[in-house]
Backbone bond lengths (Angstrom), bond angles and torsions (degrees), N, CA, C in turn:
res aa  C-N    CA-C-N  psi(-1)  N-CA   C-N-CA  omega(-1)  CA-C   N-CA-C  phi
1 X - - - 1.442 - - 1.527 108.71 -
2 X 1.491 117.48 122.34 1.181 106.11 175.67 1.468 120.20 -91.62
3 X 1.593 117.75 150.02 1.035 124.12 -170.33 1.525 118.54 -64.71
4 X 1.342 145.10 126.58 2.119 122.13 158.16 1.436 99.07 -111.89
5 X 1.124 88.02 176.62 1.591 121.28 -156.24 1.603 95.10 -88.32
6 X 1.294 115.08 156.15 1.331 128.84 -171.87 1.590 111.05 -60.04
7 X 1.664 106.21 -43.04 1.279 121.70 -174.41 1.762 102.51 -55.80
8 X 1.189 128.63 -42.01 1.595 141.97 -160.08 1.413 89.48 -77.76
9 X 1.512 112.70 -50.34 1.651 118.40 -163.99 0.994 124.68 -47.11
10 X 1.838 118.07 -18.41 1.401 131.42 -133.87 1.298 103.39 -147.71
11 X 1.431 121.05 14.39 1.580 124.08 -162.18 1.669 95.21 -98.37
12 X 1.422 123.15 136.69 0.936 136.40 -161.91 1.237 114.43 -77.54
13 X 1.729 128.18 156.22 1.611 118.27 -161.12 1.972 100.93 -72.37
14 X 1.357 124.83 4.60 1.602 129.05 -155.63 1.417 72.97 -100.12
15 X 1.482 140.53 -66.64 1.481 153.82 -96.59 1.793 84.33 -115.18
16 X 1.572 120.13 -44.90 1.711 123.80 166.51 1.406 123.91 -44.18
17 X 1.895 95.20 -60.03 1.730 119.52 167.96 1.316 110.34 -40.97
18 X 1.152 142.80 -67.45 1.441 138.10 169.32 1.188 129.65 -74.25
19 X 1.325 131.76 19.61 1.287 135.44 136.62 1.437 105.28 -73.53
20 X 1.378 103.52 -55.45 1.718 100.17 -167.85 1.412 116.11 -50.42
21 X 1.488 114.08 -25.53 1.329 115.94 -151.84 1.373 102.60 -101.03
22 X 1.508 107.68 -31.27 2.080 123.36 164.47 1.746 99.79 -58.29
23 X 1.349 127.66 -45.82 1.015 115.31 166.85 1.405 145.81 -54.80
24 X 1.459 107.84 -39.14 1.147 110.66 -176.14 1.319 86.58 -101.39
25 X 1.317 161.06 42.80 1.617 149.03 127.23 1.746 91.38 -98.58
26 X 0.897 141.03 17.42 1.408 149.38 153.53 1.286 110.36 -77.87
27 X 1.680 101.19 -65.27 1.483 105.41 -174.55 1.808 119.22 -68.04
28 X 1.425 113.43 -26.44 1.252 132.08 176.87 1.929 99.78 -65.22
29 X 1.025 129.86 -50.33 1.563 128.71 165.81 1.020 121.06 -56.54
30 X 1.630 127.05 -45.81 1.344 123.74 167.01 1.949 109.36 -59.08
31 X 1.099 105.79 -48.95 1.450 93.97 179.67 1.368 133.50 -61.75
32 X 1.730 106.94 -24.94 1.385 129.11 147.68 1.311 112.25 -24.68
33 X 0.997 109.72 -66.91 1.801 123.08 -163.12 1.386 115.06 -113.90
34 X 1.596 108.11 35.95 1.555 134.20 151.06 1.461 110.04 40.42
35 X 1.141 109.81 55.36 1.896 133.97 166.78 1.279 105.35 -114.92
36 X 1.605 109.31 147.67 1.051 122.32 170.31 1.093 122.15 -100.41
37 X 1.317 127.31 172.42 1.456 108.58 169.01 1.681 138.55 -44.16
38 X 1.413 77.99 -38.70 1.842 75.78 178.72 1.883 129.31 -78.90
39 X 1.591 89.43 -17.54 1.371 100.73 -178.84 1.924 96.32 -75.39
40 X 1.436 105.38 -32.14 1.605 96.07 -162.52 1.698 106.46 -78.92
41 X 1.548 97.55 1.39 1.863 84.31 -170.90 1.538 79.84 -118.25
42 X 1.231 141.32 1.86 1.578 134.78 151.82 1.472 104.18 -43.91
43 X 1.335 100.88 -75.54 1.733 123.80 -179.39 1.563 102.06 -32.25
44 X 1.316 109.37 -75.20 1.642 128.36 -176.31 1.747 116.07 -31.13
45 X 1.707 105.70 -51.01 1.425 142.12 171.78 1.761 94.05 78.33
46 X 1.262 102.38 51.94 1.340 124.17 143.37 1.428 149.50 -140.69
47 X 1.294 149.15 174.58 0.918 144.00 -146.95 1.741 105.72 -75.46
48 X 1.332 119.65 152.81 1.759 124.11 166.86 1.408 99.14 -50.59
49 X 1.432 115.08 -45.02 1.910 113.57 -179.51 1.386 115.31 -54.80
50 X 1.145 111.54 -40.14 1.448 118.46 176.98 1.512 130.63 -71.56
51 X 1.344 113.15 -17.47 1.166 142.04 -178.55 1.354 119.64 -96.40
52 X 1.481 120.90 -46.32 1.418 108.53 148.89 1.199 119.83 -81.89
53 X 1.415 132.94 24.54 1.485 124.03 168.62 1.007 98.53 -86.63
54 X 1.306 115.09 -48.16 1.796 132.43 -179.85 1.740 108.16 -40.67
55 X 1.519 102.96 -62.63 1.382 100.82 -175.84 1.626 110.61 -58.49
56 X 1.954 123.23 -42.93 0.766 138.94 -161.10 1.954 113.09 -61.74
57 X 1.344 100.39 2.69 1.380 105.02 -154.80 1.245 145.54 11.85
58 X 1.661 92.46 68.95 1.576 130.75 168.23 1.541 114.51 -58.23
59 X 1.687 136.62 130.84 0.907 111.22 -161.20 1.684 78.54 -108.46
60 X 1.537 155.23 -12.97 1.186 97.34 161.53 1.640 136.28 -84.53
61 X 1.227 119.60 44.12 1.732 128.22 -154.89 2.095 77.96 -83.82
62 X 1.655 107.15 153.48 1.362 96.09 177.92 1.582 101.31 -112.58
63 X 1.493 91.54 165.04 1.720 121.77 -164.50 1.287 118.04 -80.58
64 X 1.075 122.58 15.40 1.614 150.40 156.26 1.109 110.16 -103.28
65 X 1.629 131.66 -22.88 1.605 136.93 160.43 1.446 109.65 -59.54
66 X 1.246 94.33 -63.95 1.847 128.71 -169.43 2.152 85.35 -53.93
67 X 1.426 129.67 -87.64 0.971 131.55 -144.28 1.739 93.38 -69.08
68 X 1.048 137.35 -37.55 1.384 140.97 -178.40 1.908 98.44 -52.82
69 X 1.591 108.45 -58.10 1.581 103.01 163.94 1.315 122.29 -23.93
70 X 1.818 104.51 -82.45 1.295 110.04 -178.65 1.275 128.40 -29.33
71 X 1.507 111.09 -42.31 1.482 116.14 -170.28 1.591 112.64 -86.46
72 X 1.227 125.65 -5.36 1.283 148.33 -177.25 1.573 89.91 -91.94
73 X 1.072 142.35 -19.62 1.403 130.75 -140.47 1.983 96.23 -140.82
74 X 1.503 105.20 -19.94 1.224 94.67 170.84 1.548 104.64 87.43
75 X 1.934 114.19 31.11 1.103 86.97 -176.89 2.078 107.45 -145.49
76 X 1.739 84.68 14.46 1.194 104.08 -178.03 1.209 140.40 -33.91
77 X 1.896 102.55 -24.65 1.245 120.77 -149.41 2.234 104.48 -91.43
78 X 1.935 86.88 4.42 1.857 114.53 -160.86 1.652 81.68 -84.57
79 X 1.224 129.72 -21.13 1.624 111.89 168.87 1.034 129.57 -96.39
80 X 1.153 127.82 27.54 1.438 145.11 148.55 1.689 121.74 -50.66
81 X 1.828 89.18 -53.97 1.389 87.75 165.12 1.465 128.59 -64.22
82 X 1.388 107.93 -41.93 1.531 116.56 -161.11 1.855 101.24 -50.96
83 X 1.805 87.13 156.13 1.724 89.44 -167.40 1.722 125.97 23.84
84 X 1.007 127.07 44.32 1.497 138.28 -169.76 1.788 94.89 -62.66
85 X 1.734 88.42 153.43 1.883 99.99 -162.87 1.149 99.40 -95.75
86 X 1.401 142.98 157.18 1.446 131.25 110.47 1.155 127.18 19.11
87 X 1.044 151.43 146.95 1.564 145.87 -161.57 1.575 99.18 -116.84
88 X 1.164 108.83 -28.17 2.050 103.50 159.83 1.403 106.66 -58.54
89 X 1.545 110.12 -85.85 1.192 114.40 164.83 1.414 141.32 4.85
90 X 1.199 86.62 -82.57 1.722 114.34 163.10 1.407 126.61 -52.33
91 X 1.507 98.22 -7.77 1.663 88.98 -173.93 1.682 101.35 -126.66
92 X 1.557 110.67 1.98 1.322 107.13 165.70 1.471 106.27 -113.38
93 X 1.325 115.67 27.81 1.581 110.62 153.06 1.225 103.98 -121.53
94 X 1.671 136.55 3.00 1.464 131.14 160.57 1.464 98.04 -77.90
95 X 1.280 131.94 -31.03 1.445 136.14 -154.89 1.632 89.25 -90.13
96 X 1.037 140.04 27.40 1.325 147.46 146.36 1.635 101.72 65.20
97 X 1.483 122.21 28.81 1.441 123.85 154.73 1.206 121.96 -46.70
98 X 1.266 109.14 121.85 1.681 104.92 -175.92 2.095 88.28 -94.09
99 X 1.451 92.20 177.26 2.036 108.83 163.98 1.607 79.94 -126.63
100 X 1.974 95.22 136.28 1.302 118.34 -163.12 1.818 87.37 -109.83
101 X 1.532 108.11 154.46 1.656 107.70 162.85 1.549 89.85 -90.70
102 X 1.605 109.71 165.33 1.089 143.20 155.79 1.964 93.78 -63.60
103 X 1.407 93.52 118.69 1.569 107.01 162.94 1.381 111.01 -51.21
104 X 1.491 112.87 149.49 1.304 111.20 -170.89 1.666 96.25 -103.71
105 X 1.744 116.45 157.01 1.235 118.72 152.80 1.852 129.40 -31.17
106 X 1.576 77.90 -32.20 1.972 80.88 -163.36 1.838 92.81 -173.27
107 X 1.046 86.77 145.14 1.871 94.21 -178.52 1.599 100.03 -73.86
108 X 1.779 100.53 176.62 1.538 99.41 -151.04 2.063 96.23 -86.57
109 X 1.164 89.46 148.59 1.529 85.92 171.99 1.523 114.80 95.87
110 X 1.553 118.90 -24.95 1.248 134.02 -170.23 1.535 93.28 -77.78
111 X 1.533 99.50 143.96 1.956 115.14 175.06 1.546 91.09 -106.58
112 X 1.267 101.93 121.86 1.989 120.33 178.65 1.772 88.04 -79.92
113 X 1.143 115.76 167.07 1.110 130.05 142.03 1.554 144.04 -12.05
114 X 1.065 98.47 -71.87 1.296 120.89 176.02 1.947 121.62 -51.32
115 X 1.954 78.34 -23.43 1.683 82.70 -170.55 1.608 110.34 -88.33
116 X 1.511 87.81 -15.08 1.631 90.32 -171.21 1.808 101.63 -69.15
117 X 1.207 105.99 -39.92 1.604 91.04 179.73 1.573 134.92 -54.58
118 X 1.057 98.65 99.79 1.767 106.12 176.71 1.453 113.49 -140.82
């Protein structure tokens, strides 16, 4: 029996429903474009297991699986919406704003001065 994570344990019966249903409009695209499983987890460069987990809408399958699909499938452009920003927001993280650290005294590992005195 394999073990999941608390987060999976606890995902709500709404939050299951739309995996299942992202999955099988997964699997409905792959069949679109007349692949089988094994050719679609060739493409993917993962396992047939992994690939019907994906379709199977497994919630721990990972989101580098899931978004690598989309883009395999021509449909990447469907996470645009997901969690969508504020339009302020949103447009000073298209405007390529970085969040800066506070400069440090001294890089990590470096002996300042002060330490050398003994």
């Amino acid at each position: 029996m394999s073990k999941k994570s608390n987060s999976l344990l606890g995902l709500p019966p709404e939050a299951l429903d739309a995996l299942v249903q992202l999955g099988q409009r997964l699997r409905a695209y792959r069949q679109q474009q007349e692949w089988t499983i094994e050719e679609m987890s060739g493409r993917l460069f993962c396992s047939p297991t992994t690939c019907r987990a994906l379709e199977s809408g497994k919630p721990g399958t990972s989101m580098g699986v899931l978004v690598h699909a989309l883009w395999l499938l021509g449909q990447l452009d469907s996470l645009s919406s997901v969690a969508a920003l504020s339009g302020d927001f949103a447009a000073s993280i298209t405007a390529g704003r970085k969040v800066r650290r506070r400069a440090a005294a001294s890089r990590p590992g470096a002996i300042s001065e002060s330490d050398r005195d003994f």
